[in-house]
C-alpha positions in Angstrom: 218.6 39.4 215.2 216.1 41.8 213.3 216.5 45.1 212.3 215.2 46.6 215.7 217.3 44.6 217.7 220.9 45.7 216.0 219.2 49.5 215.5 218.7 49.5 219.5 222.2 48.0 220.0 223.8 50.8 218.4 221.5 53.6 219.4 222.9 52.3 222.9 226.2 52.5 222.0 226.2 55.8 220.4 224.3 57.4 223.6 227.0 55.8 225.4 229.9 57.8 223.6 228.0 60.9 223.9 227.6 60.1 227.6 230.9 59.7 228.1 232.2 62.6 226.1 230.1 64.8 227.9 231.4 63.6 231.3 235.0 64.0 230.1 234.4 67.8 228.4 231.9 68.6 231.7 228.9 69.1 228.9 226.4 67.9 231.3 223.8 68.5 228.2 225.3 66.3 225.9 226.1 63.8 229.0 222.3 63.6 229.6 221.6 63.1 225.5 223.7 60.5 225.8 221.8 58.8 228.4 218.2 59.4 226.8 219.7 57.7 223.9 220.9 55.0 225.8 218.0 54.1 227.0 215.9 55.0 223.7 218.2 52.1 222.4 217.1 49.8 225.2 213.2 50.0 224.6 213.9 49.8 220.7 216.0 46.9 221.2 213.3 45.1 223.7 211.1 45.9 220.8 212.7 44.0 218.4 213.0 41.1 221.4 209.2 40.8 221.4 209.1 40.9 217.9 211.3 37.9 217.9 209.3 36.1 220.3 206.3 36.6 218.4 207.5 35.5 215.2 209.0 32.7 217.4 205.4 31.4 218.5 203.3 32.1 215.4 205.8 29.2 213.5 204.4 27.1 216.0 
């Protein structure tokens, strides 16, 4: 895994918390920050995925 990949994992899981926290306190502005982070986390880890891959095929 490279830097991106982890980075995008956690950004994921922190937008879940937020997400969730703002379900449970009915902050439907932190619920939705939560979700754009979530999904922030998604592109940065697919990022680092095509990173990978390219890395991957230049050592061949």
């Amino acid at each position: 895994m490279n830097k991106d990949q982890v980075k995008g994992n956690l950004k994921q899981a922190e937008g879940a918390i937020k997400e969730m926290t703002g379900k449970i306190i009915g902050n439907k502005t932190l619920e939705e920050k939560g979700k754009l982070e979530k999904h922030a986390g998604k592109v940065q880890e697919s990022y680092g995925d095509m990173k990978s891959s390219i890395k991957r095929e230049k050592q061949y």
